[in-house]
C-alpha positions as CSV (number, residue, x, y, z in Angstrom):
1,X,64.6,79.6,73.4
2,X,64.9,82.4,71.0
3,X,65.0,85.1,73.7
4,X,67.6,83.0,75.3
5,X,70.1,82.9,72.8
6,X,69.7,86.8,72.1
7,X,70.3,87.2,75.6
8,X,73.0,85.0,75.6
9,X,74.3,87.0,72.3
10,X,74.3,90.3,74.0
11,X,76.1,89.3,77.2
12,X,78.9,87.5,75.0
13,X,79.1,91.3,72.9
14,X,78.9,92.7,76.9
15,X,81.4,90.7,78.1
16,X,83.9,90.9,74.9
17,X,83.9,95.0,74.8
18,X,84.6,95.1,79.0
19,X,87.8,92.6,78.1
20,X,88.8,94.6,75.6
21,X,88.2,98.0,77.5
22,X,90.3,96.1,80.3
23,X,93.5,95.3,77.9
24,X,93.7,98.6,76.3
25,X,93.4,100.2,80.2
26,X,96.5,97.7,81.3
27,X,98.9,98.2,78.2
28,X,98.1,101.9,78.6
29,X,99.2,101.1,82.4
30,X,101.8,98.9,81.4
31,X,103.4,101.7,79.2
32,X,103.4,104.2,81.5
33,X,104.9,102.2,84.0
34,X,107.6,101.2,81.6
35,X,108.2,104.7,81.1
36,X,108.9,105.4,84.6
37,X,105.6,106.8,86.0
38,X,103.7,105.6,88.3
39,X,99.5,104.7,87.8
40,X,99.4,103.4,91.6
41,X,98.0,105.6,95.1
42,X,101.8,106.0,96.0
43,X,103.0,104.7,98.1
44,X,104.2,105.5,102.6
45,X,106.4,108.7,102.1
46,X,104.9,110.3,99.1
47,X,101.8,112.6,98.5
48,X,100.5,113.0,94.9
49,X,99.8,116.6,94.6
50,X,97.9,116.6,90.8
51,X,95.3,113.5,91.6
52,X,92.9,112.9,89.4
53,X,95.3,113.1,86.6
54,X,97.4,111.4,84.2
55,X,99.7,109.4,85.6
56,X,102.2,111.7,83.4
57,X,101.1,114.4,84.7
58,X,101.5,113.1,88.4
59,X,103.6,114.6,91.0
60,X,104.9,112.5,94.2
61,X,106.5,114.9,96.7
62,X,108.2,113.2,99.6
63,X,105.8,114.2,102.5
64,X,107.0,114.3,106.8
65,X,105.9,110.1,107.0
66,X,108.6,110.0,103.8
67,X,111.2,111.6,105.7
68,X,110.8,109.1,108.9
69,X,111.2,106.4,106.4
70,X,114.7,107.9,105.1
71,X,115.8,108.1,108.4
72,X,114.9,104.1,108.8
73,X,117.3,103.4,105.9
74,X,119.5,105.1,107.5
75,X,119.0,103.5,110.7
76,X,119.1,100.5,109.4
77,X,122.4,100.5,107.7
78,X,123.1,101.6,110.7
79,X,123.0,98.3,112.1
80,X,119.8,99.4,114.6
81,X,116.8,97.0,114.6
82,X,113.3,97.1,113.5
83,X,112.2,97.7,116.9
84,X,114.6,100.3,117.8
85,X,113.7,102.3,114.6
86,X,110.2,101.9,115.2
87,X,110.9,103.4,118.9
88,X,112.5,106.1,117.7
89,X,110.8,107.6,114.4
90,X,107.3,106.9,115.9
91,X,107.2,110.6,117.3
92,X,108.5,111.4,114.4
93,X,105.5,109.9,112.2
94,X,106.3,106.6,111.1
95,X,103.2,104.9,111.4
96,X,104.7,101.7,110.1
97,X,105.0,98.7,112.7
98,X,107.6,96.9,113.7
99,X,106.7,93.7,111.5
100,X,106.5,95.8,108.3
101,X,109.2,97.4,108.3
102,X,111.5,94.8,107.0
103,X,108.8,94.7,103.6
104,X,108.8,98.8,103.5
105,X,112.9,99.0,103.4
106,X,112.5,96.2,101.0
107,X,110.6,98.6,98.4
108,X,112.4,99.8,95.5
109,X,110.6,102.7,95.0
110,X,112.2,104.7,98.0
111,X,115.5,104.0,95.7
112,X,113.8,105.7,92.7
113,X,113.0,102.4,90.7
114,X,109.5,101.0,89.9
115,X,108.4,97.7,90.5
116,X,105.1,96.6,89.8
117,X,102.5,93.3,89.1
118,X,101.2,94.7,85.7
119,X,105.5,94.4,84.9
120,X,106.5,91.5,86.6
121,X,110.0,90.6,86.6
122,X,110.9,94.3,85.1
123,X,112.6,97.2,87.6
124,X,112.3,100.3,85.9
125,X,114.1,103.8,87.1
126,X,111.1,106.0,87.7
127,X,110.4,109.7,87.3
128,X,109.6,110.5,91.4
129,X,112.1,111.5,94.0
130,X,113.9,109.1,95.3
131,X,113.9,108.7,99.5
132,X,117.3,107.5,99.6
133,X,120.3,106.9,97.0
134,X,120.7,103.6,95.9
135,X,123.8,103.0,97.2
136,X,121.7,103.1,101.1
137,X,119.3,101.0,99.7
138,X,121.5,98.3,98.4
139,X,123.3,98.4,101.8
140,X,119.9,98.3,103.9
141,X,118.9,95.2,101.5
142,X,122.4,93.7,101.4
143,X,122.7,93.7,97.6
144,X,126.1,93.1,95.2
145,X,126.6,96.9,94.0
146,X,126.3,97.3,90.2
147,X,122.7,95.1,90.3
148,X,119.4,96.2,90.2
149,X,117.2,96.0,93.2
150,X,114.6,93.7,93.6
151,X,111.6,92.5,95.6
152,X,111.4,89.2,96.8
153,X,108.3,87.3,95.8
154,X,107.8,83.9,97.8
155,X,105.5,81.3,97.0
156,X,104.3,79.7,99.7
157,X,103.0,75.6,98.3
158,X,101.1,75.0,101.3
159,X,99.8,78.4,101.8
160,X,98.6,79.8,97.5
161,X,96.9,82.7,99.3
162,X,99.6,83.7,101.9
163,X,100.7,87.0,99.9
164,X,97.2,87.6,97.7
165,X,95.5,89.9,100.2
166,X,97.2,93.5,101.2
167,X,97.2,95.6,104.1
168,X,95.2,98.4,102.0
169,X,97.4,101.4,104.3
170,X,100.5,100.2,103.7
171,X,100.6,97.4,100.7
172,X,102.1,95.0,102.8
173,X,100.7,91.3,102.3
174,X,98.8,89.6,105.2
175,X,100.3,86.8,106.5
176,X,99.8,83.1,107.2
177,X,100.7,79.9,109.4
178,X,100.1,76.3,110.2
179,X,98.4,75.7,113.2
180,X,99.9,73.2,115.9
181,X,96.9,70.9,114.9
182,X,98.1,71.1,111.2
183,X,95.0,73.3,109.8
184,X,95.7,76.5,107.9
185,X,94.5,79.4,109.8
């Protein structure tokens, strides 16, 4: 019983000192998020070119995939569809599919804002080059000028888990439906 307890005692101290190494990793992420930088791989369209650093110390250059994806905004305020832009900036490197591309226009970060899970709710103007001006992106996303841009989050009742699990390439969330038989698939 004795060597339970110590063992017991020991995990506990284990267990404490990894939660607390945990919240002082996320405020120190949280921070530098606030502060406009971001702690993230980066995302389709940008190359980090000092990894392996602080994320202060980071710096996102807008790589040939980031200038396909201008294009797309452009494109789409265009009026074209998904499917046309996807025809015509494949050969230019758009790896993106059709089905994404809606979620990838929908980012904020091509606009030069951060948005992030460790800050939810919060859009912060970050410190990387922005893809297109805002003005495009509020047109491509049919937003009131003068607000902040923001991405949707939709919870799905009948499906919890429809957004939790990402495309790891592209950070786009998997997606979900009801089978004609009524089970979740």
């Amino acid at each position: 019983p004795s060597g339970q307890m110590m063992q017991v005692m020991l995990l506990a101290a284990a267990q404490m000192d990894n939660n607390m190494r945990r919240d002082k990793c996320v405020t120190g992420m949280q921070e530098k998020l606030r502060q406009g930088y971001w702690v993230n791989l980066p995302p389709k369209g940008y190359t980090n070119t000092n990894k392996n650093q602080a994320a202060n110390k980071h710096k996102l250059v807008i790589n040939n995939e980031g200038k396909a994806i201008a294009k797309a905004f452009e494109m789409r305020a265009k009026g074209y569809s998904y499917t046309e832009i996807e025809q015509k900036l494949k050969p230019l490197g758009l790896t993106t599919k059709e089905n994404h591309i809606g979620s990838l226009l929908s980012n904020p970060f091509y606009a030069g804002y951060i948005s992030n899970k460790l800050i939810p709710g919060e859009i912060v103007k970050g410190k990387h080059p922005a893809l297109v001006t805002e003005k495009v992106f509020l047109q491509v996303n049919a937003v009131e000028e003068g607000k902040e841009p923001v991405r949707a989050t939709i919870t799905h009742n009948e499906l919890p888990l429809k957004t939790f699990m990402v495309d790891e390439e592209t950070g786009n969330p998997f997606t979900g439906y009801i089978a004609k038989k009524g089970d979740i698939a």
